[in-house]
N, C-alpha and C positions, 0 to 999 in steps of 0.2 A: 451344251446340255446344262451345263451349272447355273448361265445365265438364265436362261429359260427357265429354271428352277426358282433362282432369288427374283425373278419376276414375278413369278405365280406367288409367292409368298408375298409380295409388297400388297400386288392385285386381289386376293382373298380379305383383304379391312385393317392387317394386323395395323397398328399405329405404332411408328416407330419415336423415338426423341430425337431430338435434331443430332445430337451427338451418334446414335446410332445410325440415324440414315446417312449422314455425312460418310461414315465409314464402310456399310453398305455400297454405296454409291463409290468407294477407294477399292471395294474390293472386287465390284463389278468393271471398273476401270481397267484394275490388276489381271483379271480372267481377259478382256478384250485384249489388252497386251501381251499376253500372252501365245492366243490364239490365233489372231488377226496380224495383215500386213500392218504396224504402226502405224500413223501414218503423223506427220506435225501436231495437227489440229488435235489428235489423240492425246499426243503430249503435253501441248498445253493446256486442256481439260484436268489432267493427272497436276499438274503443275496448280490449276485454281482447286482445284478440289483440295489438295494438301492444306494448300493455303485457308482455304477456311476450314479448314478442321483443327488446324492447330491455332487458327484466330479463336475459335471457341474453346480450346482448350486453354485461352489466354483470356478466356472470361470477355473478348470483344463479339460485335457481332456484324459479322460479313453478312454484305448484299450485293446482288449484279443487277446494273442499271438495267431497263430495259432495251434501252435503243443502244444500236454502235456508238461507242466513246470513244475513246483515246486510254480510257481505266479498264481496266477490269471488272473489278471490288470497288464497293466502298464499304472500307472496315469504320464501326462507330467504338471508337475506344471508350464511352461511358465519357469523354470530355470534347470531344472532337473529331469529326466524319474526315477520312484520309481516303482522296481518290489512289487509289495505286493499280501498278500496272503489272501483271504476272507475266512470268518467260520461264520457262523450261530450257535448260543450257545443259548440253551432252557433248560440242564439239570440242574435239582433239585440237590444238595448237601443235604445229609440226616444228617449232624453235624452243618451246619451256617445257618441262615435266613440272606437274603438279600444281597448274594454272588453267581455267577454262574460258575461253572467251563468250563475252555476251553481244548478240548483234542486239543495236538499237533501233538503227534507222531502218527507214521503208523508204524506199525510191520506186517511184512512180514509171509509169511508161515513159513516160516523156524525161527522162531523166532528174529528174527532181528530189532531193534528199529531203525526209522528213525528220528531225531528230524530236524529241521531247523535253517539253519548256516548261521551265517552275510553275506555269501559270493554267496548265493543263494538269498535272497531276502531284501527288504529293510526296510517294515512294513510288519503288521499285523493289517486285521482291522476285526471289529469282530459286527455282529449285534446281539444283544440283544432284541427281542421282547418282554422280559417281559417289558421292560422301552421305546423300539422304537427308541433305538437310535444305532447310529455306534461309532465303538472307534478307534482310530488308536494309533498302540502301535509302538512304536520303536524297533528295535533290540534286545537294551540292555535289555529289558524288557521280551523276549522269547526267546531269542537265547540260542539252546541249553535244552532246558526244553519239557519235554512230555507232561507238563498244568501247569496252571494259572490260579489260582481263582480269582477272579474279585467281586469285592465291590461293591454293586451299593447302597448300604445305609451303615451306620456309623456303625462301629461295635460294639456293645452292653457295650462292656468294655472298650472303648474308645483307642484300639490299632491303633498306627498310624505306627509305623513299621513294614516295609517288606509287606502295604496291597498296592496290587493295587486296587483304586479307580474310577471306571470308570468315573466320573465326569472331575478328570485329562487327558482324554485324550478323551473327545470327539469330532467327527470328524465333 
């Protein structure tokens, strides 16, 4: 019903700012999640949407190619257009607390691992819903790699290498 509602409202002429329909657009996201079986493709929708509402809350201005990519976005920082690549990350790791793994690679039928190469994209940002927040990871940080497990609290035995720490790289 609500959807139907913030529909009729877009559909009557109002004109919204890009900052409002972006959020609009979060909160008709947030009502389908709600109500609806999720389903992936739901979540990584919620996952780009974030993502460019807080790019324009960072004064950048996100855009989606039009054809399938290997990016998502390309965010234009005012110095330099950065293809990046969005993920929605919710799965449980059943060996670490307070860590969430990110899948990267795509294998094909035929078995074939695809992972992502400097040369294709430029970040990688990643929302996290158990914490709410976005990360943008650099290249050197997944280039090449099928996952990355990701820190969002201190790790029990106080290992500081080789952990990525989501706190370093929030966006």
């Amino acid at each position: 019903m609500q959807v139907i509602f913030v529909f009729t409202i877009l559909s009557r002429g109002y004109i919204l700012s890009t900052n409002m329909f972006l959020l609009t657009m979060l909160i008709i996201i947030g009502i389908i999640y709600l109500i609806m079986n999720v389903t992936t493709n739901h979540k990584g929708q919620l996952a780009v949407s974030k993502t460019e509402l807080r790019s324009l809350e960072l004064g950048y201005l996100p855009s989606r190619p039009l054809y399938d990519s290997r990016y998502d976005l390309i965010i234009d920082t005012g110095k330099k257009l950065l293809r990046v690549q969005v993920k929605y990350a919710d799965a449980k790791t059943s060996n670490s607390t307070g860590s969430i793994p990110v899948k990267l690679a795509y294998i094909n039928r035929r078995k074939k691992v695809y992972t992502y190469k400097d040369s294709e994209i430029d970040g990688l940002i990643v929302y996290f819903p158990k914490i709410d927040k976005l990360c943008f990871f650099p290249t050197k940080v997944f280039a090449g790699k099928t996952r990355i497990q990701v820190r969002y609290l201190e790790s029990k035995n106080n290992q500081k290498k080789g952990i990525i720490l989501a706190e370093n790289y929030f966006f």
